[in-house]
BAMIDO-517028 format. One line per 3 residues: number of its first residue (from 1); their letters; for each residue x, y, z of N, C-alpha, C. Coordinates in steps of 0.2 Angstrom, whole numbers. Example, Ala and Ser with C-alpha at 12.3 -4.5 7.8 and 13.67 -1.06 7.14 Angstrom:
2
1	as	66 -28 39 62 -22 39 66 -16 39  64 -11 35 68 -5 36 64 0 39
END
This chain:
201
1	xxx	4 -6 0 0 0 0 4 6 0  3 12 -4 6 18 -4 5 22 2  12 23 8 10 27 11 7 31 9
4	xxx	8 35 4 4 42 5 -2 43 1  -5 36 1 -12 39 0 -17 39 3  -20 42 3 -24 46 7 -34 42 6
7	xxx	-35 39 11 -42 34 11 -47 39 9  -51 38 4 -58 43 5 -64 41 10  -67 45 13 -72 43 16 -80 45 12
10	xxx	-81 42 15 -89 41 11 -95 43 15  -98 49 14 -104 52 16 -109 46 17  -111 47 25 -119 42 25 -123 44 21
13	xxx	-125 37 18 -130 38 15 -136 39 19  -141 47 15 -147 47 19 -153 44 15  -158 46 19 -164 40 17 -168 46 15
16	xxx	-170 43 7 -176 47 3 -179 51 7  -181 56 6 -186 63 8 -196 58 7  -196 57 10 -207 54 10 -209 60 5
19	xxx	-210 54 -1 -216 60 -7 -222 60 -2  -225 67 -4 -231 70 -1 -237 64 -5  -242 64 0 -249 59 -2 -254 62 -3
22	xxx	-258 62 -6 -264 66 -8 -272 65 -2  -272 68 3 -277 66 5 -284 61 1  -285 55 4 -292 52 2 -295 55 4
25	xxx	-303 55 -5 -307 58 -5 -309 64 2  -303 69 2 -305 74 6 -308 81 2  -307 80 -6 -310 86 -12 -318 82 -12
28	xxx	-318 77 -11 -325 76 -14 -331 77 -6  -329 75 0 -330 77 7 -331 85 6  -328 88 4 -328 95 5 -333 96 -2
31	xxx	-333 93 -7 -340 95 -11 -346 94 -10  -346 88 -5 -351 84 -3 -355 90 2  -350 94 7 -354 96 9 -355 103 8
34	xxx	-351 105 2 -355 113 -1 -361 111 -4  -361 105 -6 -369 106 -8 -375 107 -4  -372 99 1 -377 102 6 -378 107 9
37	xxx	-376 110 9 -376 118 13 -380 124 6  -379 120 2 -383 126 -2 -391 122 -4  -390 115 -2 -396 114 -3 -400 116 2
40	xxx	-397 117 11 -402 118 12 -401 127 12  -400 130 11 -400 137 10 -406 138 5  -408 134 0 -411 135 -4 -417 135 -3
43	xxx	-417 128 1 -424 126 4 -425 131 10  -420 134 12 -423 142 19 -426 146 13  -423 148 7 -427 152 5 -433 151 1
46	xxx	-437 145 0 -440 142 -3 -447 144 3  -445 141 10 -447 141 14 -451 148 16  -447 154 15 -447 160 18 -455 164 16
49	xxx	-455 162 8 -463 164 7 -470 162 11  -466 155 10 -472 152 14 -475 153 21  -470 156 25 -469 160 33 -472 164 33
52	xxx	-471 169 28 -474 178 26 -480 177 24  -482 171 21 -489 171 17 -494 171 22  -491 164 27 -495 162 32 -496 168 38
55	xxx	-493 174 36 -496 179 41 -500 186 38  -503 183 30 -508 187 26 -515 186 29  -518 189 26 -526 189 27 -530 183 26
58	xxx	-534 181 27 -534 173 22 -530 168 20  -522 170 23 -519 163 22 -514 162 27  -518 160 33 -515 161 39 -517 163 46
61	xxx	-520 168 45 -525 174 48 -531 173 45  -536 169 47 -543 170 44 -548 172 51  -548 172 53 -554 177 58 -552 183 59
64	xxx	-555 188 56 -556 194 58 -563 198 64  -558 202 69 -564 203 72 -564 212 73  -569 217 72 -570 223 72 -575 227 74
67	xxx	-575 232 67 -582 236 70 -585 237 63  -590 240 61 -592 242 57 -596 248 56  -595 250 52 -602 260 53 -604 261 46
70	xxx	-610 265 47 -610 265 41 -621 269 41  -624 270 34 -629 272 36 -634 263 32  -641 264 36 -643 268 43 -640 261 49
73	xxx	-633 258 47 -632 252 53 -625 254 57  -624 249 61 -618 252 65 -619 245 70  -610 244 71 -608 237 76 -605 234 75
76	xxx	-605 226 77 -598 223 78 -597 221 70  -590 217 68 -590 217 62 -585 211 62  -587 204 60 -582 196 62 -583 196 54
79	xxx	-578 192 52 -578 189 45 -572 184 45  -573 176 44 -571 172 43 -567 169 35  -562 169 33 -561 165 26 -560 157 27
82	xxx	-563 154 24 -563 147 23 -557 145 18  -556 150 12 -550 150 9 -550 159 8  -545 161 3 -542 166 1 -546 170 -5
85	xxx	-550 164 -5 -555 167 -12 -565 165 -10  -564 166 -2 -571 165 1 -572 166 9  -575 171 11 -577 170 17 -584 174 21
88	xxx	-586 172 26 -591 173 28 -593 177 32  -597 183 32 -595 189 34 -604 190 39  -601 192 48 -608 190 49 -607 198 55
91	xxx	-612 202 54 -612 206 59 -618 210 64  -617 208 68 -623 211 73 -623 219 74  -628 220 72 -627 227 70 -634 233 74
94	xxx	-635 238 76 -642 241 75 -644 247 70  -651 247 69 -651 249 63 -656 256 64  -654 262 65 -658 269 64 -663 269 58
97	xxx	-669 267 57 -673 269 52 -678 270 53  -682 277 49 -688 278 51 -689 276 58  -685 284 62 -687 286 69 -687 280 73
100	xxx	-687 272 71 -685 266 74 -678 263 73  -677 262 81 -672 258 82 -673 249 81  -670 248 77 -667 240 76 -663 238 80
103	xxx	-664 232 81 -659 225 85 -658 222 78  -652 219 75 -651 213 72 -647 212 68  -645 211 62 -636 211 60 -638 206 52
106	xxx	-632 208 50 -634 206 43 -627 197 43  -628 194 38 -624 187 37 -623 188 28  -617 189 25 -615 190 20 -609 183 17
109	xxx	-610 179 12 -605 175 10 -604 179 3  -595 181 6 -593 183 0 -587 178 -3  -586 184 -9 -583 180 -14 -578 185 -17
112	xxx	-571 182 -18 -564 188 -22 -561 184 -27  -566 187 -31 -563 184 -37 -557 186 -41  -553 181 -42 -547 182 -46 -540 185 -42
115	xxx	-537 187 -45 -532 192 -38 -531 197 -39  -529 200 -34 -529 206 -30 -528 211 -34  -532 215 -34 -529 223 -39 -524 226 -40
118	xxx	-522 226 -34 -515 229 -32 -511 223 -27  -506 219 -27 -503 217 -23 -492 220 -22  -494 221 -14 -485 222 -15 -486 220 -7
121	xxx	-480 223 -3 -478 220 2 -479 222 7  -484 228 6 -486 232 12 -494 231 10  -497 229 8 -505 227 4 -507 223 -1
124	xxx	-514 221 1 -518 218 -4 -523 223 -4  -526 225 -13 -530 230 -11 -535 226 -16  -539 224 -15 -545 217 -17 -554 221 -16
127	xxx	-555 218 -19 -563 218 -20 -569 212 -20  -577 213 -18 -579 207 -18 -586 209 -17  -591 202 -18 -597 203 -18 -598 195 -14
130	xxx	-609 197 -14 -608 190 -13 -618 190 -11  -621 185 -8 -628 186 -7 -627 187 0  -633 189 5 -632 190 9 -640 190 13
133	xxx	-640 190 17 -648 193 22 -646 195 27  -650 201 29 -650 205 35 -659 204 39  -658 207 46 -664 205 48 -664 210 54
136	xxx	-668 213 58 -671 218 62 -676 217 63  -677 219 74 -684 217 78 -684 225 78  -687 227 77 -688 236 79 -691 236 88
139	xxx	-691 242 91 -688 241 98 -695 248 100  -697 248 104 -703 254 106 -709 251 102  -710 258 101 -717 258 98 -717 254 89
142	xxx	-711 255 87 -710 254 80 -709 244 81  -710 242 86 -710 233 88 -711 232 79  -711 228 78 -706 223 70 -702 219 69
145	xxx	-703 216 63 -697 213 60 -696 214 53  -690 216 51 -689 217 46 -683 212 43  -685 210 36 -680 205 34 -677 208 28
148	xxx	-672 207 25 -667 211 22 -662 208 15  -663 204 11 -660 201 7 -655 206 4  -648 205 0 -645 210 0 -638 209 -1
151	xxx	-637 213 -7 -630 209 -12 -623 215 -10  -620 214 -6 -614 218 -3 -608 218 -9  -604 223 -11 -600 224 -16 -597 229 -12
154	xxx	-590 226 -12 -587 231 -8 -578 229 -11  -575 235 -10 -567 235 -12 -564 239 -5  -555 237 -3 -553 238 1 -547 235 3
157	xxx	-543 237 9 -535 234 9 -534 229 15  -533 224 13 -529 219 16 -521 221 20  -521 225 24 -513 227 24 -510 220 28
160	xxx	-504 220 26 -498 213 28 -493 213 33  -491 220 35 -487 223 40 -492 222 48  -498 221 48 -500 224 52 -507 220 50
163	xxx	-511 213 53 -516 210 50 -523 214 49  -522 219 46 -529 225 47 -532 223 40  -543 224 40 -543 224 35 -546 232 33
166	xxx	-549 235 30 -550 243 29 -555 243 22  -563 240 22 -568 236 16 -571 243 18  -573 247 13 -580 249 8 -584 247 5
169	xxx	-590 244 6 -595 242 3 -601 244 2  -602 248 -6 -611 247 -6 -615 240 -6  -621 243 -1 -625 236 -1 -633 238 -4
172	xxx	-633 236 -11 -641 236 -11 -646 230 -8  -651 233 -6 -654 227 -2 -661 230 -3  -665 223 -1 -672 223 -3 -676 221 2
175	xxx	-680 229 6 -682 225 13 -690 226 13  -689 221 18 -695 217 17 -699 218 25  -703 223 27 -705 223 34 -711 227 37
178	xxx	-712 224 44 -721 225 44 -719 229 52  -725 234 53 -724 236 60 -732 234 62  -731 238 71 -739 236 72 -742 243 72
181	xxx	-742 248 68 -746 254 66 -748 253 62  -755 251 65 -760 250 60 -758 245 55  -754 237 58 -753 233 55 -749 232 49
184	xxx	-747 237 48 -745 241 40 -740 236 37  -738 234 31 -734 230 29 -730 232 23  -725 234 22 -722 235 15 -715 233 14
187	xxx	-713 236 6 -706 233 6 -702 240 3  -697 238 3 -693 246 0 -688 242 -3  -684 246 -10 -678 244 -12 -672 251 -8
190	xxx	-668 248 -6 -659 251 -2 -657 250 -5  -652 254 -3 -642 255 -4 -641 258 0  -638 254 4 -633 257 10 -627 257 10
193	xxx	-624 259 14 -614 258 12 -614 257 22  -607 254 23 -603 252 25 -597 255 27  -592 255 30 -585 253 32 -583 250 37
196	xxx	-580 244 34 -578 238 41 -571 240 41  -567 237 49 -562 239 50 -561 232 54  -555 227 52 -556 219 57 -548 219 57
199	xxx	-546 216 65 -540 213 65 -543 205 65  -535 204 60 -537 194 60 -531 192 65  -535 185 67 -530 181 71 -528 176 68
END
């Protein structure tokens, strides 16, 4: 061997660097649940109409209860809907006519046909008719009963912020009634008007 040569020495060998691994399905987990989350977002907004509607008049809120004025009657003023495009309008009322006072109230089934004249988000502004009877025992000396057949057409606002109704109604009516002066019996054709005002529950 040559003294003078000189041994090399040899670097440890090191050990591979670990290739990087792709998480399992952690892209598809993470789409899995963008969807779901926008599914249900959609579904909250799907939902959200159906919340606000259910606190409309008629769809949601159907008993209305109030007052009514109007000539020659005056009183409470209830009105139920069955749906959104019918309800049943019944008021105990008293009636000023001919120097007699009446006891008695009218029962009206109305009808709204089609939709609303006006719709936005602070009002429905709707109209409606329908048949109806009214009836009155006259009170003193005017003692009677008058019976009152009578077709109510009336427009007004359904407002949405606030479950109020706010109806204008001409009512022509056909009345039909007898006192005990002198037995006397007759009939008259009317048109009265209204203003009902009802919170719904």
């Amino acid at each position: 061997m040559d003294p003078t040569h000189t041994p090399r020495t040899l670097a440890p060998a090191t050990p591979d660097a670990p290739r990087a691994t792709r998480p399992r399905h952690g892209g598809k987990g993470l789409m899995r649940t963008s969807l779901t989350l926008a599914a249900l977002a959609f579904g909250a907004v799907l939902a959200a109409p159906s919340e606000a509607h259910a606190q409309r008049i008629g769809r949601g809120r159907n008993f209305g209860l109030g007052v009514v004025a109007g000539y020659p009657n005056f009183g409470l003023s209830l009105n139920y809907f069955f749906h959104e495009g019918l309800s049943l309008q019944i008021d105990p009322q008293l009636y000023a006519w001919q120097d007699v006072l009446w006891v008695g109230g009218r029962a009206d089934l109305l009808f709204y046909p089609g939709r609303p004249l006006v719709s936005n988000a602070s009002f429905d502004l709707r109209w409606y008719l329908g048949p109806g009877l009214g009836f009155g025992v006259g009170l003193g000396s005017g003692a009677g009963v008058v019976l009152v057949p009578e077709v109510p057409i009336g427009i007004g606002f359904q407002f949405a912020k606030v479950p109020i109704d706010l109806m204008l109604e001409a009512v022509p009516q056909f009345w039909i009634y007898a006192y005990d002066r002198g037995s006397a019996s007759s009939f008259n054709i009317w048109v009265s008007g209204a203003l009902h005002v009802r919170y719904y529950f």
